[in-house]
KOLNUVO-592508 format. One record per residue (C-alpha): residue in three letters; x, y, z. Coordinates in steps of 0.02 Angstrom, whole numbers, plus 50000, padded with zeros to 5 digits. Layout:
<nodes>
AlaXYZ/...
</nodes>
This chain:
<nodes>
Unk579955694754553/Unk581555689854506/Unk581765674154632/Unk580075665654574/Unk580485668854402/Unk582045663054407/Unk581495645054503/Unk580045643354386/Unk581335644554232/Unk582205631454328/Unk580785619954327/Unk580485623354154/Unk582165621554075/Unk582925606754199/Unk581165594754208/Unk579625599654121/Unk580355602553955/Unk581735587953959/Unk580315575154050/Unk579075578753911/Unk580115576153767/Unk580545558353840/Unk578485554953836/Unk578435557553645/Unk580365552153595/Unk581295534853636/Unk582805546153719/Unk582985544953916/Unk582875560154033/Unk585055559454065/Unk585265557353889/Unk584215573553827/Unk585015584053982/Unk586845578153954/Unk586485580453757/Unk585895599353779/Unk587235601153921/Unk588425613353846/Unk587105624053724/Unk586285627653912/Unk588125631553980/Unk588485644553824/Unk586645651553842/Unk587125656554034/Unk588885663754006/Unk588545674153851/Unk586445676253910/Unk586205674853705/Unk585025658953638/Unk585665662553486/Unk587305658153552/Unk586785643853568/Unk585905636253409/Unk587515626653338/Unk587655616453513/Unk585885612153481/Unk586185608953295/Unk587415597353362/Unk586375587453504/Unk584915584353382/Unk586095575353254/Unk586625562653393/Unk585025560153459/Unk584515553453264/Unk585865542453317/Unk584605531453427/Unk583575528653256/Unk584155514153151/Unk585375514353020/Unk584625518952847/Unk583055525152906/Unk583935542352917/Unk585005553252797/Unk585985563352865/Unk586055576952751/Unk584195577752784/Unk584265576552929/Unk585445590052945/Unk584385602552835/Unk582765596352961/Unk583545602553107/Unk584115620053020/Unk582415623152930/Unk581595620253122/Unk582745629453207/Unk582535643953099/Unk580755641953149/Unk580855639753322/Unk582165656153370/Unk580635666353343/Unk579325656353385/Unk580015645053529/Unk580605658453623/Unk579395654253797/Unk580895665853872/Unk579825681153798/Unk578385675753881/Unk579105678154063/Unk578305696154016/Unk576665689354073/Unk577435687054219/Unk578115704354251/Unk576615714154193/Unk575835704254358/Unk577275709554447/Unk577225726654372/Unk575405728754408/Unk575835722654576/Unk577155736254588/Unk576335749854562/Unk574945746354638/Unk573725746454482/Unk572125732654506/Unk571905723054337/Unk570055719354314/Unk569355701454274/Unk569395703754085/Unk571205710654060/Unk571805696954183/Unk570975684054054/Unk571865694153904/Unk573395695053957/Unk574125677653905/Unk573105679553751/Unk574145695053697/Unk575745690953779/Unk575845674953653/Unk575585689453491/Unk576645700053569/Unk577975688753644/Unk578285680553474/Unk580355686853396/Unk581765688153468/Unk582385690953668/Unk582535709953604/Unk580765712353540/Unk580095708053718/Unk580555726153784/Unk579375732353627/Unk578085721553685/Unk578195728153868/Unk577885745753827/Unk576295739953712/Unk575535731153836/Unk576045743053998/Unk575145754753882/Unk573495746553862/Unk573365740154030/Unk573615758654088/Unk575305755854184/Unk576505770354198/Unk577595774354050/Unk579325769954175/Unk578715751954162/Unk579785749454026/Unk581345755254116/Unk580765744654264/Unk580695728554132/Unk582435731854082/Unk583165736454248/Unk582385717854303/Unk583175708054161/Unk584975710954193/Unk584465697554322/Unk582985687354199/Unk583785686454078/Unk584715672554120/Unk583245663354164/Unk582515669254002/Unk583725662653910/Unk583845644653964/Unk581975642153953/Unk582235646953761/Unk583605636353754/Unk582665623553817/Unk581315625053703/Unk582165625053544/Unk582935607453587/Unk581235601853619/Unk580495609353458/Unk582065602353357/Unk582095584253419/Unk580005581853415/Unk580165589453247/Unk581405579153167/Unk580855562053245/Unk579265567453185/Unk579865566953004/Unk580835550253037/Unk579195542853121/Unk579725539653264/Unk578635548853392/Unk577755537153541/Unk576915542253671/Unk577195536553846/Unk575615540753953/Unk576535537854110/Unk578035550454065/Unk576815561254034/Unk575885561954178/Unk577155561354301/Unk578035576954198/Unk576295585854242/Unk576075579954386/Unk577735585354474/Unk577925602454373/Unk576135607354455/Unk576695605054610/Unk578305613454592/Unk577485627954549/Unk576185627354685/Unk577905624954801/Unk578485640954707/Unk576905651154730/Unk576865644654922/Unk578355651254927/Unk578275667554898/Unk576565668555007/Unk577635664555160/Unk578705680555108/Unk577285690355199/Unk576025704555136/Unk576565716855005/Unk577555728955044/Unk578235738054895/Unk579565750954926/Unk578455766454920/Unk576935759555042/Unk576235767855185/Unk577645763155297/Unk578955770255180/Unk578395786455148/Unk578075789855328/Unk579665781955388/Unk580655791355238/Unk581775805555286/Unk582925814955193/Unk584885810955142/Unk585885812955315/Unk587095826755223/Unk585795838255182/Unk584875836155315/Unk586385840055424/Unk586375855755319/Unk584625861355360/Unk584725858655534/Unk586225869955537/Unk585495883555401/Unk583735886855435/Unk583075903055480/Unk581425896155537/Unk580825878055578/Unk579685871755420/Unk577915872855454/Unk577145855255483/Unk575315852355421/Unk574175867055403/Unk575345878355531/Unk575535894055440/Unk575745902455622/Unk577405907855671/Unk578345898855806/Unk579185904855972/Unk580755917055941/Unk580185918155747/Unk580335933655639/Unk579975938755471/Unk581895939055381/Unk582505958755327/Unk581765959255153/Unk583245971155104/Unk583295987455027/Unk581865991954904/Unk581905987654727/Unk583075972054717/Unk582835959054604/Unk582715941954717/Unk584535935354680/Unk585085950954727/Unk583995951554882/Unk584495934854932/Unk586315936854911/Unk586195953455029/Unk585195945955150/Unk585735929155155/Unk584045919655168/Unk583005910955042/Unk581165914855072/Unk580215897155022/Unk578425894254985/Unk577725878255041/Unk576175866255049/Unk576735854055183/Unk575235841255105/Unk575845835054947/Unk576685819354950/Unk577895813154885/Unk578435831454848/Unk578345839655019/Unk577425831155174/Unk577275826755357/Unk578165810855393/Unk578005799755550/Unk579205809955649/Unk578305827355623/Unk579875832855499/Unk579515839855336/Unk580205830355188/Unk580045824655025/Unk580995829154839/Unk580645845854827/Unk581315847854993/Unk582795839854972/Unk582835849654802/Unk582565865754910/Unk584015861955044/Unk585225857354897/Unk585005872154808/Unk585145883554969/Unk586855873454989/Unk587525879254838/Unk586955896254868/Unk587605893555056/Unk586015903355122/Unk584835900655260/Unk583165895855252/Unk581535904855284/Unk579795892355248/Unk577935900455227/Unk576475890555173/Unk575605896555028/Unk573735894854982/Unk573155888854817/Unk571975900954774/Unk573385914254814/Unk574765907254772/Unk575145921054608/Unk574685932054727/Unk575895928254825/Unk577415925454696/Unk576815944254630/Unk576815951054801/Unk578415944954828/Unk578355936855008/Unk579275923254954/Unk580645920254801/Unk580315900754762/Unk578945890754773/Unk578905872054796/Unk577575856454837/Unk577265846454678/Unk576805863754568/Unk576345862054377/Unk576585872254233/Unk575095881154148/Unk574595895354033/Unk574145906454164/Unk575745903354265/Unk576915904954119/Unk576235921454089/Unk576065928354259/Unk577725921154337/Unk579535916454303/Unk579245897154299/Unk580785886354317/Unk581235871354186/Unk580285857854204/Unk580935842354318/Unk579525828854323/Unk577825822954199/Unk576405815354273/Unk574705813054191/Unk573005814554285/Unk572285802754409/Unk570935799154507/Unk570855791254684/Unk569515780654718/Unk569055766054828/Unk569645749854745/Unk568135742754776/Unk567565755654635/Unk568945754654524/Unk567735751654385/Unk566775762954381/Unk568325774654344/Unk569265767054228/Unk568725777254090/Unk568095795754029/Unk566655785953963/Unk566415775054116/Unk566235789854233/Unk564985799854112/Unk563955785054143/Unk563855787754345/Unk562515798654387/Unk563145816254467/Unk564695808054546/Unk565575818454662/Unk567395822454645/Unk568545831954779/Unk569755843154720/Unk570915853854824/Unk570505873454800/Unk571585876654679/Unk570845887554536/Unk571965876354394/Unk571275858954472/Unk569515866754488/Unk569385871754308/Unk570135856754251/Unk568855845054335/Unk567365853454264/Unk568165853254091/Unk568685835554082/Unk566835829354205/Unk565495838754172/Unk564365828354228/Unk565195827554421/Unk564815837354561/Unk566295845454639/Unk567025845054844/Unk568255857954862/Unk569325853954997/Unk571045862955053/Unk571755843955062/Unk571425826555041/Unk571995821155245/Unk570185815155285/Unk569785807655116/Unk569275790455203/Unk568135797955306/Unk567205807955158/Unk565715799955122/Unk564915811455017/Unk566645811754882/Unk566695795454749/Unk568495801454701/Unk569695814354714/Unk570815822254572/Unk572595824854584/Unk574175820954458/Unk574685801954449/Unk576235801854573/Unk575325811054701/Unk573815800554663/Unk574905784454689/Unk575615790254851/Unk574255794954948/Unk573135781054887/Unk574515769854941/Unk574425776955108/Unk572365774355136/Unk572095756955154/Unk570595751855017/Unk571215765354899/Unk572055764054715/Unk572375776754592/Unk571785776354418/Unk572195785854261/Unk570525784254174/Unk570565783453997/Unk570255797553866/Unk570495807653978/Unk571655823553954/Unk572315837553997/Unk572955854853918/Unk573455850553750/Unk574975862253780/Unk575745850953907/Unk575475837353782/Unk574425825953896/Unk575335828954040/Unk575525839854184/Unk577385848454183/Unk578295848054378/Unk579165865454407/Unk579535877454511/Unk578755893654518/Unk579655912254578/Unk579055929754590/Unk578905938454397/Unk580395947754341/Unk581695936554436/Unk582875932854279/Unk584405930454391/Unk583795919854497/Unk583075907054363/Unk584525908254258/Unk585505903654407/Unk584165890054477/Unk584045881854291/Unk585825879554262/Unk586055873954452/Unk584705861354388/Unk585625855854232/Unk587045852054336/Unk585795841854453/Unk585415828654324/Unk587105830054229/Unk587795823354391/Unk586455810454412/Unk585795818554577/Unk584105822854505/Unk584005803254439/Unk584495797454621/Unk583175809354712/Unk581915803454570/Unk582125785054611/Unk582025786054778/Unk580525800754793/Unk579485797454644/Unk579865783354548/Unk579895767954682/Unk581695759054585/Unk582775760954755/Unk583365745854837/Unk584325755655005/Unk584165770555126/Unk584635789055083/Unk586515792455079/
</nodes>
């Protein structure tokens, strides 16, 4: 975003704004740049406007210069220009309104379809909302990423972007409040012409700069945003810990559905009787892992046939720091507290969520992610989706949910009136013509619908989920009940994780699509 943006503040600040001024004012195009000169110089060095509002103060006065001599006063004059400057920090700053740009870009991001009307509203509500100071814009990001449904880090994305806007922000406000100032005050002096021919060539050329701009950026190619198809299947994990796990595992990682046991393979020595699981794993020297190999971006297949993803990474780190080996089983959802209670394995991992049931049944780690619900549909159906009230309108729409008894229950609570397709995974989802949608949490919604060409995800509005995880679905990690040591251990390991900034790093690159190079 940041290139476009940056050449359309360009245009802005260094022809349309200067060119127009010299159709309704008798001052030429050198004089108005060379008067506003070093206010635009002070904007870019300090990236304050405000900074800048003397230097403008100061080029206004001479340009009432041009004006003959005692049809001005300059004390007037001088309390003209204040009064409109006042007016125009807040008001003039068209810096703010680069936001309509990166909710686009945002949208575009994240792969969220705006519909016809919101794509109409949007300049409509970015002029209420863009109105104060350069500050204010970051309020006005999170109000409208909020009702056009974008994901809550869209705020940290808008922030993260203007250490390089701003700049171009800036100077387009600067810009402005020259051009406010000096139509204002020879306004008041009567001095105001217009010159047709100024103003159509300022039009004129600005249109087709930014049809040069927008050209422009259609040569770059398609989009490919960082997390596409090609990116999570091409993704692999950090070369240091994945020189660890080749060197530490007990048993390759199942791949797919394989919950068969490969050539040479054996069950590890569960240990004596009646240890807790740190102490089991300490005497043994193997970390027993539960698995679904189908949930990306949390643990899945990638191009290569390895298993990856952040809570594999998250599994191999913490197997570092215990310096243990590494046993993998896949788990099924409907047995999954089965399994944890049974004890065949002391950690489970693949994008798991925190509920009632769980916290009651099983030691459940702290929580390391938030997602909300999401659907997946076919774009070309987007509509049809966008809402809780939207979807009671369909008649018996089918959903496909993955046999999980949490996801199951959830479905039929929050769309009654759908039909359900339960499915142990969402791999032939294109090919399902009898599904409208499929139900999942937002990130893992995002990622595979980025992955199907045709697809988007949508978080449809009103709709929610447990009231306990406040509208969202909690990320954990789940072990066997009556494991204190081991989740003492694992939760302070994970403290350390994101005191460090590790967790922040996997995040980024995993989940939240923020990185700009490979794994380290």
């Amino acid at each position: 975003m940041s290139p476009f943006s940056s050449l359309s503040a360009l245009v802005l600040t260094f022809w349309t704004l200067p060119m127009l001024l010299t159709a309704f004012v008798p001052l030429s195009y050198r004089e108005i740049l060379a008067g506003f000169r070093e206010a635009l110089v002070i904007a870019v060095v300090t990236s304050l406007s405000v900074a800048a509002l003397p230097l403008i103060q100061d080029a206004v006065q001479k340009f009432t210069g041009r004006i003959k001599a005692g049809e001005t006063d300059s004390r007037q004059t001088t309390e003209i220009i204040e009064t409109s400057l006042s007016v125009s920090y807040p008001l003039a700053q068209i810096g703010n309104f680069f936001i309509l740009v990166f909710l686009f870009y945002a949208a575009y991001y994240y792969y969220i379809p705006l519909d016809r009307l919101q794509i109409l509203e949007i300049p409509f509500v970015t002029l209420l909302s863009g109105v104060g100071s350069p500050t204010s814009s970051i309020g006005a990001v999170t109000f409208m990423a909020d009702w056009l449904g974008l994901p809550g880090r869209t705020t940290d994305l808008y922030v993260e972007t203007m250490s390089i806007t701003r700049y171009a922000q800036v100077i387009t406000s600067v810009a402005a409040f020259g051009f406010v100032t000096t139509i204002v005050v020879f306004m008041f002096y009567g001095k105001v012409r217009f010159n047709p021919r100024a103003f159509v060539l300022t039009l004129a050329v600005t249109a087709a700069a930014f049809s040069g701009i927008w050209m422009f950026g259609r040569w770059g190619g398609d989009h490919v945003a960082l997390h596409s198809a090609p990116t999570y299947m091409t993704a692999s994990l950090p070369q240091a810990v994945q020189s660890y796990s080749d060197a530490n595992l007990a048993s390759p990682p199942p791949v797919g559905n394989d919950t068969k046991k490969h050539p040479g393979q054996t069950d590890p020595d569960p240990g004596p009787r009646g240890l807790k699981s740190i102490q089991r794993i300490e005497t043994t020297g193997v970390l027993r892992v539960g698995v679904n190999p189908n949930v990306m971006p949390f643990s899945y297949e990638n191009a290569r046939g390895e298993l990856i993803g952040f809570d594999l990474e998250m599994i191999y780190r913490f197997a570092q720091s215990m310096d243990v080996k590494l046993v993998f089983r896949t788990y099924d959802w409907k047995t999954l507290v089965d399994d944890l209670k049974a004890g065949k394995f002391d950690i489970a991992i693949g994008g798991l969520y925190i509920t009632d049931d769980r916290l009651e049944d099983l030691d459940v780690s702290r929580p390391y992610f938030e997602s909300p619900l999401a659907l997946i549909v076919r774009t070309s159906r987007l509509q049809d989706f966008r809402s809780r009230r939207s979807i009671s309108k369909l008649d018996n729409p089918t959903i496909a949910v993955f046999d999980d008894p949490v996801l199951i229950n959830l479905t039929r609570r929050e769309f009654p009136n759908a039909s359900l397709k339960i499915v142990q995974n969402y791999d032939q989802l294109e090919n399902w013509r009898d599904a409208d949608a499929a139900i999942w949490t937002w990130e893992q919604a995002r990622a595979l619908a980025i992955s199907m060409k045709g697809y988007s995800a949508v978080v449809p509005y009103s709709v929610v989920v447990p009231s306990d995880n406040a509208n969202r679905f909690l990320f954990a990690y789940l072990m066997p009940p009556d494991s204190p040591g081991l989740l003492t251990y694992f939760n302070y390991w994970l403290d350390l994780l994101k005191d460090s900034g590790v967790l922040e790093d996997m995040t980024r690159r995993w989940i939240n699509p923020a990185s700009t190079g490979p794994a380290d």
